[in-house]
Every structure is written in C-alpha cells, then in structure tokens.
C-alpha positions as CSV (number, residue, x, y, z in Angstrom):
1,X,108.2,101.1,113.7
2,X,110.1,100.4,110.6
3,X,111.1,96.9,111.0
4,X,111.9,93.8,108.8
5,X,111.7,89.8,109.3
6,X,112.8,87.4,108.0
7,X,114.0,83.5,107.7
8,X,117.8,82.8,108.0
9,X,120.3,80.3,109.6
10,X,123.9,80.6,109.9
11,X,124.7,81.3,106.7
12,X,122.6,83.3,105.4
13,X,123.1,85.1,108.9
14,X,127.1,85.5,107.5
15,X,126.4,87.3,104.5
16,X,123.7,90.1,106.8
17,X,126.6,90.3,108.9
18,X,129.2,90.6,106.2
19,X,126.9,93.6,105.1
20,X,126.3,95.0,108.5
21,X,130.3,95.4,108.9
22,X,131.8,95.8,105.5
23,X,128.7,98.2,104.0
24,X,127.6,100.3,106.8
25,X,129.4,102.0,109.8
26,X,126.7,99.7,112.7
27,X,128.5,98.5,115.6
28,X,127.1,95.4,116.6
29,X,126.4,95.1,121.0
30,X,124.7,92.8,122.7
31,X,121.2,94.4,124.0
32,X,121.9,92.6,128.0
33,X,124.9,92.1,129.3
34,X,126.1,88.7,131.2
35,X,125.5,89.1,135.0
36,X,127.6,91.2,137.1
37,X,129.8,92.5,133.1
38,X,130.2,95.1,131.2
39,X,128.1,94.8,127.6
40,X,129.8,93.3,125.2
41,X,130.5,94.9,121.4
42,X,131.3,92.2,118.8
43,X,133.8,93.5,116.2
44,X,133.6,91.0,113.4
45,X,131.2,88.0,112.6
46,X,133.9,85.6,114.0
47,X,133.6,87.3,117.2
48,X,129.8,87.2,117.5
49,X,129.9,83.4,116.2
50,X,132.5,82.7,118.8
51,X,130.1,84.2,121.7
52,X,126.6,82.5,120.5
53,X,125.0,80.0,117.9
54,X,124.8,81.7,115.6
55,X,121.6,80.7,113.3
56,X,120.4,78.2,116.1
57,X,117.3,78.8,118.2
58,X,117.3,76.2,120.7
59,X,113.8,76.5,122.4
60,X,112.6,77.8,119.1
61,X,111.5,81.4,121.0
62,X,112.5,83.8,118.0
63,X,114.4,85.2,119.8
64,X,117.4,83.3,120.1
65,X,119.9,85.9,120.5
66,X,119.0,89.6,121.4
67,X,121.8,92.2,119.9
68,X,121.8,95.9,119.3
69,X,123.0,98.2,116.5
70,X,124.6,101.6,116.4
71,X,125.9,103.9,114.1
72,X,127.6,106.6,115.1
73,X,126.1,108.4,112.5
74,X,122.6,108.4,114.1
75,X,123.7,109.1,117.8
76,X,127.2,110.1,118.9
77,X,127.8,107.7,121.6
78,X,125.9,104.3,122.4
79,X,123.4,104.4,124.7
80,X,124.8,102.0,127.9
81,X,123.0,102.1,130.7
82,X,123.6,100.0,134.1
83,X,120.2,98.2,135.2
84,X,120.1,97.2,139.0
85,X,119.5,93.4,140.1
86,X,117.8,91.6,142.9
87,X,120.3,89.4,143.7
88,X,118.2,86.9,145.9
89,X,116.9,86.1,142.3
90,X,120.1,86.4,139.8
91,X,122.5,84.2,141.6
92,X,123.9,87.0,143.6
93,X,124.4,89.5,141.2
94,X,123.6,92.6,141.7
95,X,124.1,94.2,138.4
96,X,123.8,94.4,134.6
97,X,124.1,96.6,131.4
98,X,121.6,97.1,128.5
99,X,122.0,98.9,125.4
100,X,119.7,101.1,123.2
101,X,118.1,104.2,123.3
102,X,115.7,105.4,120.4
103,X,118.1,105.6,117.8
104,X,119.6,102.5,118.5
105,X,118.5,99.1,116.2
106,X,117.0,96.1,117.9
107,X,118.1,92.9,116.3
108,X,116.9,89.7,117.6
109,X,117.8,86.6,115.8
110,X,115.8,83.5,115.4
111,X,117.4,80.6,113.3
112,X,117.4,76.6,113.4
113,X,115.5,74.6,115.9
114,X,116.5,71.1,115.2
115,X,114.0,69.9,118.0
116,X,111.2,70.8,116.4
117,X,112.2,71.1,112.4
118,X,111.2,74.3,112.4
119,X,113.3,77.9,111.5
120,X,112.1,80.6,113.5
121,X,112.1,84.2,112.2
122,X,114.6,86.9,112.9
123,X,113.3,90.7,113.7
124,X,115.3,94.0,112.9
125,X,113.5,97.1,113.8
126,X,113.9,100.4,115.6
127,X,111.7,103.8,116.7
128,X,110.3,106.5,114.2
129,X,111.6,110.1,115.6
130,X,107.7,110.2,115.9
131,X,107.1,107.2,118.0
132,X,110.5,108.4,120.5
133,X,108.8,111.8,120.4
134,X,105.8,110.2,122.4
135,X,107.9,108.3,124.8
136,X,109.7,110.9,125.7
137,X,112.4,111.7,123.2
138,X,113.7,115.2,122.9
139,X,117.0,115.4,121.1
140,X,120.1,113.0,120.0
141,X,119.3,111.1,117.1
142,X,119.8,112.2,113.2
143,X,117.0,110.4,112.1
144,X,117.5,110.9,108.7
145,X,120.5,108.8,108.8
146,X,119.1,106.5,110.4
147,X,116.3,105.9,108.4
148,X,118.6,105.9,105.1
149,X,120.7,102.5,106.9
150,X,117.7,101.2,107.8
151,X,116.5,101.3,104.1
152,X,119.6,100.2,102.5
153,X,119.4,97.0,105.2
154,X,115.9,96.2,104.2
155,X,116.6,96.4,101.3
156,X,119.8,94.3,100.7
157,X,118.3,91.4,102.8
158,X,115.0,91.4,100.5
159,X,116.3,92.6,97.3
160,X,119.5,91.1,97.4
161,X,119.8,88.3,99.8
162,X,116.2,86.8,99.8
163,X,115.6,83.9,97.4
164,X,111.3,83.3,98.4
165,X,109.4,85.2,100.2
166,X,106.7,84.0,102.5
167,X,104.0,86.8,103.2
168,X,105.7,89.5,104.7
169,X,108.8,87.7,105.4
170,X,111.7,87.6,102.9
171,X,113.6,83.9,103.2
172,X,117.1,83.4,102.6
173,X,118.8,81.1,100.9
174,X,119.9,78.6,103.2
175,X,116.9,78.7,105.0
176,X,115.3,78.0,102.2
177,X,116.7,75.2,101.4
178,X,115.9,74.2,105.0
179,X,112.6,74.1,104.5
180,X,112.7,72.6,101.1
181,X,114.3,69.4,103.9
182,X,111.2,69.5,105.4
183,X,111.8,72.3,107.8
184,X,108.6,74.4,108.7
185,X,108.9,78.7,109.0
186,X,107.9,80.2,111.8
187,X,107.5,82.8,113.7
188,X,108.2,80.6,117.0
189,X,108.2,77.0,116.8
190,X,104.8,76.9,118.9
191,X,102.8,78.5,117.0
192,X,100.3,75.9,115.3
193,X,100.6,77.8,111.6
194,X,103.3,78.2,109.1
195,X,104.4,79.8,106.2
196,X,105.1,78.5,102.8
197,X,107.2,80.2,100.8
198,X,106.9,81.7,97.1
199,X,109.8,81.8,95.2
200,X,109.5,84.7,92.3
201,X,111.9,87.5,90.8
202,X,110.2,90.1,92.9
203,X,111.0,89.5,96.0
C-alpha cells in the first residue's frame, strides 16, 4: 500500500490542506458518517476546521479524525455506501454511511495530545490496483492517476513541507517546534518509544 506518515498539528495540517484543495482536484469526505446522516464532504479547510479539531488528538489514538479522498479523476463517482446499525447498541439508530472503495484515499489524522505532551502521527494511504485485484476488484479506478496524486502528495509534504524527519516519518514545521517544547512523536501516545527527529536538507 503506498502510504505516507507523518508529524503535523494544525498548522502544518493548513498548508496539506491548502495543497489538497488548491493543487489537486481531491474532495475531502468524512470516511463514517454521524448516526442516522448522510456523509459529509468538506469543501474548504474552514469547513473541515469548523466540523473537527483539527491538529488535536484528544486520547492520543492516531487516529483523531478518519477522512476520505477522492478525485474524480481516479473513479467517476465516490464510493457511498449505507452500512446498517443495531440500534439496541447506537442509541437507536439504525443507520450510517461510509465512504471509500479501492481508489479512494484514507486519511486519518493524528495531531496534539496536550494530556500526554505527545503528537501523534497522521497516516495517508490507499490500495495498489494489485492489492484491490486480490480483494476483489475488477474495474473503476484509473490507477495511473491515482498513483501520479499520490506521488505529487508525498512528495510535497516530505519534499516541501517537512522540516526533520524522524525515521520513516517526515515532521512538519509546527510540529516540530512542538517537540523542540518538549513534546514527544508518536505513533500513539501509549506506545512506550519515540522518535527523535533529524533535521537535514534531504528530507
């Protein structure tokens, strides 16, 4: 799966987003809707901050805030489909919507966990026509073009963005400077090992 992670909070999350919208044709969805509503698509950064925290990770999961990207250029509609729920355990609700299918992007953003000083990573990733292939996949997706925005994100955020790199992991800016306040990285804020950043020209 190609994927990428990395270490941002809110602002460094502004500038991806500024990207997402103003350099490439991704509509931005969240991946579950609220109980019992349709799915939601977020049409500028304002809009998204408005809905969630952005850059924040409250329990420190990783996993903060769970979106999905598409471009209709990989797949000519998004994939919406209604998932049924027991409502003796979702408050009486008996329904929700989920976006995705293989060419869509999962992008799950970590950020600031003030409870624990810690900022936890954020994860952008999505199937290979190989890997859909064995899960089922037959037609829908111009994988080329999708693999050519993936790219061109991966490597604005690491070329462009990123100021250190811890291994594997291009940091941001802000979130640098984060951890230069004492703030540990990490993948969640449980997990008992960190990562110290480098800062160097090739990152």
């Amino acid at each position: 799966m190609p994927q990428l992670e990395f270490f941002a909070v809110h602002e460094d999350l502004r500038q991806v987003f500024d990207f997402l919208y103003g350099e490439t044709d991704f509509h931005v969805f969240e991946l579950y809707s609220e109980f019992g509503q349709e799915i939601r698509e977020f049409k500028s950064f304002s809009e998204l901050d408005g809905a969630f925290e952005i850059g924040h990770d409250k329990r420190g999961r990783g996993f903060a805030i769970l979106l999905s990207l598409w471009s209709p250029s990989v797949m000519t509609d998004p994939h919406i489909v209604r998932v049924k729920l027991d409502p003796k355990l979702c408050n009486g609700f008996t329904f929700r919507y989920t976006m995705g299918g293989f060419g869509a992007v999962q992008f799950y953003l970590g950020g600031l966990c003030e409870r624990d000083k810690v900022v936890t990573k954020t994860h952008f990733g999505h199937s290979t026509e190989r890997g859909a292939r064995s899960c089922g996949y037959r037609s829908g997706v111009d994988w080329k073009a999708l693999s050519k925005l993936s790219n061109r994100f991966r490597y604005h955020v690491s070329k462009r963005l990123a100021v250190a790199k811890a291994p594997g992991r291009p940091v941001l800016s802000a979130a640098y400077e984060m951890y230069l306040e004492g703030c540990k990285l990490k993948e969640a804020a449980e997990c008992s090992w960190w990562y110290e950043p480098v800062v160097n020209d090739g990152v």
